[in-house]
Every structure is written in structure tokens, then in C-alpha cells.
C-alpha positions as CSV (number, residue, x, y, z in Angstrom):
1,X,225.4,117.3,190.1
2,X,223.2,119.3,187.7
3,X,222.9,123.3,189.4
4,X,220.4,124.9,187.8
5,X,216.5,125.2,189.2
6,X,213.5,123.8,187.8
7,X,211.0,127.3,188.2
8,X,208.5,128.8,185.7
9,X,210.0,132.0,184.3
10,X,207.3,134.3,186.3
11,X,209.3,133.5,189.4
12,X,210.0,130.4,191.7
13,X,207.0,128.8,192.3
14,X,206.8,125.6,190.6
15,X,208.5,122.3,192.8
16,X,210.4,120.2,191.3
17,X,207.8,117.8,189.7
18,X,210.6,114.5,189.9
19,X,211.7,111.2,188.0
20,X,210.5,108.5,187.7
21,X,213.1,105.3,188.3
22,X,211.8,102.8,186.2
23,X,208.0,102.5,184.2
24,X,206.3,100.9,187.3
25,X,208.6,101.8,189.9
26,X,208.5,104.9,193.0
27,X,208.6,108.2,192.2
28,X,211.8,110.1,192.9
29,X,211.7,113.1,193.9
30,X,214.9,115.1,193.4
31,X,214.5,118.0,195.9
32,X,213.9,115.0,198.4
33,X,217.9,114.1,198.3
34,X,218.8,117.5,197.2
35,X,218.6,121.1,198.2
36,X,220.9,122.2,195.9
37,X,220.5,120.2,192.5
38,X,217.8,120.9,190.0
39,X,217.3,119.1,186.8
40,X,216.8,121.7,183.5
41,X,213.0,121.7,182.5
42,X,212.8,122.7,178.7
43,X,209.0,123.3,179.7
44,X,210.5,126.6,180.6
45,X,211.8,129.4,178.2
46,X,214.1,131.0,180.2
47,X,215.6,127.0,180.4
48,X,215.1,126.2,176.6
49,X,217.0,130.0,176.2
50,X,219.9,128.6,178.4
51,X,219.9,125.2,176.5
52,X,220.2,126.9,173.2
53,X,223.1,129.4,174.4
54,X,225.0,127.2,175.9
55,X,225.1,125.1,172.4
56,X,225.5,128.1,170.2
57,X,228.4,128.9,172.2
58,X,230.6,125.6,172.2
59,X,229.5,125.1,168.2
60,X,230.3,128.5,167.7
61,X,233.3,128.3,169.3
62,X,234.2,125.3,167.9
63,X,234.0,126.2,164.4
64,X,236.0,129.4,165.0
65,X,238.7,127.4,166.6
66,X,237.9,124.4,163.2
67,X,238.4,128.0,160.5
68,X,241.8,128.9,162.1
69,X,239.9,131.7,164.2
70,X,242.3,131.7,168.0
71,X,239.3,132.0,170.0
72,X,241.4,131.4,173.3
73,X,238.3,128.9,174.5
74,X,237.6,125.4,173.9
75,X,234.0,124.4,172.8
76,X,233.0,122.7,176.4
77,X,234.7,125.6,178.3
78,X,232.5,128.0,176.6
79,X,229.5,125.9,176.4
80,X,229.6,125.5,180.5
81,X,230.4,129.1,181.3
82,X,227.8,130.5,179.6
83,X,225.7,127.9,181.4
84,X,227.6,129.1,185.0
85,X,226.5,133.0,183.8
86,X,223.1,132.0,183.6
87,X,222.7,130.1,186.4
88,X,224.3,132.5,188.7
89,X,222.3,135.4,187.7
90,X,219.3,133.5,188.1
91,X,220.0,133.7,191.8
92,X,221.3,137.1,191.7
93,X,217.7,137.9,190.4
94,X,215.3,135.5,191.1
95,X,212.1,137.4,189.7
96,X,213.9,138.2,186.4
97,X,214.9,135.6,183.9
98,X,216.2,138.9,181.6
99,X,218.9,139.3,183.5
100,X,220.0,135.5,183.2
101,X,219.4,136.0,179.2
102,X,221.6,139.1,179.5
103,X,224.3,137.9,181.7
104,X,224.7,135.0,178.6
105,X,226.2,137.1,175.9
106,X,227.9,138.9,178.4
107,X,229.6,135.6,179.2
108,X,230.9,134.7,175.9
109,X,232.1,138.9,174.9
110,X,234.3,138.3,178.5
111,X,234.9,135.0,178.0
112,X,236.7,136.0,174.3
113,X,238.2,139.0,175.8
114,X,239.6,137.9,179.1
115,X,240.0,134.1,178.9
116,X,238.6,130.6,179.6
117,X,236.7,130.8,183.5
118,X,237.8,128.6,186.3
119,X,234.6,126.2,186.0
120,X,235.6,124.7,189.5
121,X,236.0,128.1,191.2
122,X,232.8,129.6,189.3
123,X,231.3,126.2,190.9
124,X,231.7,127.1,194.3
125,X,230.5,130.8,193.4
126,X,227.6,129.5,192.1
127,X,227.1,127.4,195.1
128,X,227.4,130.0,197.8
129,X,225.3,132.7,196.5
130,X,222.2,129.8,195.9
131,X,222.6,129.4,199.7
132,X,223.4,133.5,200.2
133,X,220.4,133.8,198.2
134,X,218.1,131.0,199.8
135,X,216.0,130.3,196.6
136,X,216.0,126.9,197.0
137,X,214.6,127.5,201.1
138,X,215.2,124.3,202.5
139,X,218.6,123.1,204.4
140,X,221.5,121.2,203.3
141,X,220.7,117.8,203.0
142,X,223.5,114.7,203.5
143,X,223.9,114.6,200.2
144,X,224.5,118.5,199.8
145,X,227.3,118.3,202.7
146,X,229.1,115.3,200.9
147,X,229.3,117.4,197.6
148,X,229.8,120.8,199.3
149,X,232.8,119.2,201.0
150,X,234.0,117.4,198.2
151,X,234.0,120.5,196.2
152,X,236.3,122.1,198.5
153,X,238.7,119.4,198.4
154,X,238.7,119.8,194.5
155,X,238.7,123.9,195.2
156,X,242.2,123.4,197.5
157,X,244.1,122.3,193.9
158,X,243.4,125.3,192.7
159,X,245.2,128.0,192.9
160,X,242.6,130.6,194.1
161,X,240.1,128.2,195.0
162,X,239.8,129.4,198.3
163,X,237.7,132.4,196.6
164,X,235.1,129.8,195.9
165,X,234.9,128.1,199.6
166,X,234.9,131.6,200.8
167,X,231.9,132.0,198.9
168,X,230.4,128.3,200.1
169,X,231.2,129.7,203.8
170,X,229.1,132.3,203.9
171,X,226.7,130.7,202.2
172,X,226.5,127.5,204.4
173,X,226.3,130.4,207.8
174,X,224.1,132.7,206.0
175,X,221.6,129.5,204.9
176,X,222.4,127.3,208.1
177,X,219.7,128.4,210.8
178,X,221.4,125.4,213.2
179,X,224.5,127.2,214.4
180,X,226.5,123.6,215.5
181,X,225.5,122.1,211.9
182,X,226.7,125.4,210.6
183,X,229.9,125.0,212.1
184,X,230.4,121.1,211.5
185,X,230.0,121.5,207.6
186,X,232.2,124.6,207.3
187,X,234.9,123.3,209.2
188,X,235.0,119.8,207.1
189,X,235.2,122.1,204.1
190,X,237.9,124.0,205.4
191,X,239.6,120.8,206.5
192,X,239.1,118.6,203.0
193,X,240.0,122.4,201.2
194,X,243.8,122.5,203.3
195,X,244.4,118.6,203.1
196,X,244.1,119.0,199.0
197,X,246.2,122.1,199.6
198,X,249.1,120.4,201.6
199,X,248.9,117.6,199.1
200,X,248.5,119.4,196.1
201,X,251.5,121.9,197.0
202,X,250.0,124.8,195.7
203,X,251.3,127.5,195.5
204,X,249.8,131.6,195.0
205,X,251.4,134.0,192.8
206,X,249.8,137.6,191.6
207,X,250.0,139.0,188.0
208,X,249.3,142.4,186.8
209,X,245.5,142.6,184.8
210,X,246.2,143.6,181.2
211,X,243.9,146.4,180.2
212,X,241.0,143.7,179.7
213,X,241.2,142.6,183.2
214,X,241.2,146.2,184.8
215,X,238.2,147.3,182.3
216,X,236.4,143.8,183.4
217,X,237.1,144.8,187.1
218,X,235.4,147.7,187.0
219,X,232.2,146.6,185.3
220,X,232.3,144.1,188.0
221,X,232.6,146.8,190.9
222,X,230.1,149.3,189.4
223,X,227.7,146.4,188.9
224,X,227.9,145.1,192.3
225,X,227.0,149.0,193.5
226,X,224.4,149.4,190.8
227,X,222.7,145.9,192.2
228,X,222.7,146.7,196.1
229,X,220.3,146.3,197.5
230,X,217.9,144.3,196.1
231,X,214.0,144.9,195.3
232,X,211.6,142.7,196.9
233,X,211.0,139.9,195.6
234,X,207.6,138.6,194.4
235,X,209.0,134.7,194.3
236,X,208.5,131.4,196.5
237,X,211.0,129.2,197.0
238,X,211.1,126.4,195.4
239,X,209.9,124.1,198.0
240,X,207.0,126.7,198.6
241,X,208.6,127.3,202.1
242,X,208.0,131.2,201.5
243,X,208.8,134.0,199.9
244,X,212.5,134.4,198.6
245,X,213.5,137.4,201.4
246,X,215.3,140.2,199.8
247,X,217.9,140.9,202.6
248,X,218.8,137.2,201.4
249,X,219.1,138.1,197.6
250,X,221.3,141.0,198.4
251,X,223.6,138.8,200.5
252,X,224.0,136.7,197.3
253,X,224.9,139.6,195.4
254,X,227.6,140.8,197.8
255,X,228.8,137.2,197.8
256,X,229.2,137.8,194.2
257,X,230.8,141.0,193.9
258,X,233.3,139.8,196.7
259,X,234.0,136.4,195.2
260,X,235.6,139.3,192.1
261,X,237.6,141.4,194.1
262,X,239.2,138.6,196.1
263,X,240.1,137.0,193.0
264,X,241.9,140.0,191.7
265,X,243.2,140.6,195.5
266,X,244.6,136.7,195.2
267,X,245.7,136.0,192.0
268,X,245.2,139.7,190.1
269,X,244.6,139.1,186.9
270,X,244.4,135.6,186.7
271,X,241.8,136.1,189.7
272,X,239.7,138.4,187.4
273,X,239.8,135.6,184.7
274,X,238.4,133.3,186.7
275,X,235.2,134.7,187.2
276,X,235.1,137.0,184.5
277,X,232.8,134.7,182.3
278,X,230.8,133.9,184.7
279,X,230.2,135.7,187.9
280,X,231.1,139.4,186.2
281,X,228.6,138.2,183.8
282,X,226.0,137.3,185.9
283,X,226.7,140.9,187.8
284,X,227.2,142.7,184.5
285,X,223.1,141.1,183.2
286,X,221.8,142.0,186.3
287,X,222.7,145.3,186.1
288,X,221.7,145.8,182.9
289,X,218.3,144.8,183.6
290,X,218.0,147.0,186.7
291,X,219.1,150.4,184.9
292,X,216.7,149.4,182.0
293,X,213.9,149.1,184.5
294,X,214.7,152.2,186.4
295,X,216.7,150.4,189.0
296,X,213.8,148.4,190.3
């Protein structure tokens, strides 16, 4: 399921234009089975800047690791959490593409320093603050539930994986405006997330941060104060179904913030790690850009 948004890099207010199945055949429109997947428009810079980060870090990466250079990463596992950075700052702040461009290097200086992220648990992050944040500003559709579910299975053979359906919870109630629907896909995520844990065995232990950890802690901390609350945003949603609301946006980047602290509250440092390439990132760009623009 490809996660990042077709939108021009003015804001969110271009729909999701489609496929086309075959030459002759119907056209597809994506955001009519999905609320949540978008396909990645080079028409865009702030997509063709993503793109081209994402492939300078796994070559990069790759020929550090190729020149006897311990890098700690793998070329994919850098590649895809840069992507994650970018795509979750993009929600964090959906009227600037700057501080997805920041949170990008960001990912790759925390991803060398701290560790490879948990792409799975980033996932689920990434997930729950696009609902928190209601960019997209239509519902779940079937398709949605089946992955959002699915996902939580996969999340409950992790070992802090419940940090990511934490994070699709209160996304699902925040986006849901049907209470009972509300309640029907969180409990079958909760359910699929403690069947893979009872079948999976896992098991929680909690390590001590190194020095990395407790420094990346704090950035994430001080960046989730710096970023609440959020400026009003100028955007549409994607579907045109209105403005993006900024008590939404904020809720997304509490989601965030949280999603950090109950890693390191789970797991400690390995918590920290998990997100540290991705939704610290995404945190530490987005701060960034609001003290350089007078924290508007």
C-alpha cells in the first residue's frame, strides 16, 4: 500500500487524478478504494525531492557499507525511513513541504546515530497521525479496515508494536465521526494485534538509552512542545471535503510526540530507536521550520 499523498506543494488541493487499467479500459480512481493510499506524483517537487532522498540515502548507504564504512543500516532500511520522515511530517505540517525536506536529513543523521527504525511500527505511526490529522478528509473505506487491521496483526510480532496501534486508535476515534464503526474497527485491531501476540509469544523487555537515545529523546520532547498547537491551515483535503482543521493537525502532532515517549516508556532505548528515524525526524523538521518562521 503506497502512503504518501498526491498534493501540489502549495498545500492539498489537487485530488488524486487516477490510473488508468488498461489503454481503452475504465478509469480507476485510487481515492475511490482508498482513503489512505496515495500514489507519488513526480509532477510535484516536494515528491521528486522525496524520490531523490530516499535514493541518495540507500546508494549512499550502500556504498559506505560496499567501502568497509559500518554504517549500522542497510540500503532499503535507510532508503524507506527517510521516505517514513517525509511522509510523516507531511501530515504533521500539511501547508509546508519544508518541513518534510527537513525532517529528511534529519532522518538519515538519527538513523546513523541511533539505529535502523522499526518500519512496521513507524507504519502504524504514520497511519494514525494521517487519520489524527484528517488530510486525506474522507472515512475509512473496506479496503482501509482490511489493511489497518492487518497491520495490527503484523504490529502484535513486534515487540513494541502496540505503540503503533496505539497510534492507529486514536486515529481511527479521532477520524471515525460514526461512533459504532469507530468501535467495530478498533476492536478488530485490538483483537488481530493480541491473537499475533499470543501466537507470536512475545515478550517486552526495557533497556537503558545510551547517550544517543537520551539526546534523541529530548529533541523529540522539545519538538513536540515547540509544535503545539498548530497554525491554521490554509489547505483542502484532498478530496476537496474542506479545509484541513487545525485542532485536527495538532492532534496528529500529539499522536506523534506520544507514539516517542511510549516507545521509550515500553522498550527505553530500543523504543527510542524505533522511531528515531522517522517520527523524531518528522517532529525534529517541523520544528525547525516553525522557529525559522517565527513559530507560525
Amino acid at each position: 500500500m503506497a502512503l504518501s499523498r498526491l498534493h501540489p506543494d502549495s498545500g492539498r488541493g489537487t485530488k488524486n487524478e487516477g490510473m488508468t487499467a488498461t489503454e481503452h479500459g475504465p478509469k480507476v480512481n485510487v481515492e475511490n478504494l482508498s482513503s489512505l493510499s496515495r500514489a507519488v506524483d513526480p509532477r510535484y517537487p516536494s515528491n521528486r525531492l522525496v524520490i531523490a532522498g530516499a535514493l541518495v540515502a540507500g546508494v549512499a548507504t550502500a556504498l559506505a557499507n560496499l567501502f568497509g564504512l559500518d554504517t549500522g543500516l542497510g540500503p532499503f532500511s535507510a532508503a524507506v525511513g527517510v521516505f517514513l520522515a517525509w511522509a510523516v511530517a507531511r501530515e504533521l505540517d500539511p501547508d509546508h513541504p519544508a518541513s518534510a525536506a527537513l525532517a529528511m536529513p534529519a532522518s538519515l543523521v538519527f538513523l546513523l546515530a541511533i539505529g535502523p527504525a522499526s518500519l512496521l511500527v513507524s507504519l502504524g505511526v504514520l497511519l494514525g497521525v494521517r487519520l489524527a490529522a484528517g488530510t486525506v478528509g474522507a472515512p475509512l473505506r473496506p479496503l482501509d479496515i482490511i489493511g489497518v487491521v492487518g497491520l495490527a496483526a503484523f504490529l502484535g510480532t513486534n515487540p513494541i508494536g502496540v505503540v503503533g496501534l496505539g497510534a492507529m486508535v486514536i486515529g481511527v476515534v479521532v477520524d471515525e465521526p460514526r461512533r459504532n464503526r469507530a468501535f467495530l474497527i478498533t476492536a478488530s485491531a485490538v483483537a488481530a494485534f493480541v491473537a499475533a501476540v499470543l501466537v507470536s509469544g512475545l515478550e517486552w523487555t526495557w533497556t537503558t538509552p545510551d547517550t544517543a537515545g537520551w539526546i534523541t529523546l529530548v529533541i523529540a520532547v522539545v519538538a513536540t512542545v515547540l509544535v503545539i498547537p498548530a497554525a491554521l491551515p490554509t489547505s483542502s483535503t484532498d478530496l476537496r471535503t474542506g479545509r484541513v482543521l487545525r485542532g485536527r493537525v495538532t492532534a496528529a502532532r500529539v499522536v506523534a510526540g506520544s507514539a516517542v515517549v511510549a516507545g521509550f516508556a515500553l522498550a527505553g532505548g530500543a523504543g527510542i530507536a524505533a522511531l528515531a528515524g522517522t517520527a523524531v525526524a518528522a517532529l525534529a523538521g517541523t520544528g525547525i521550520r516553525r522557529i525559522g518562521a517565527g513559530l507560525s
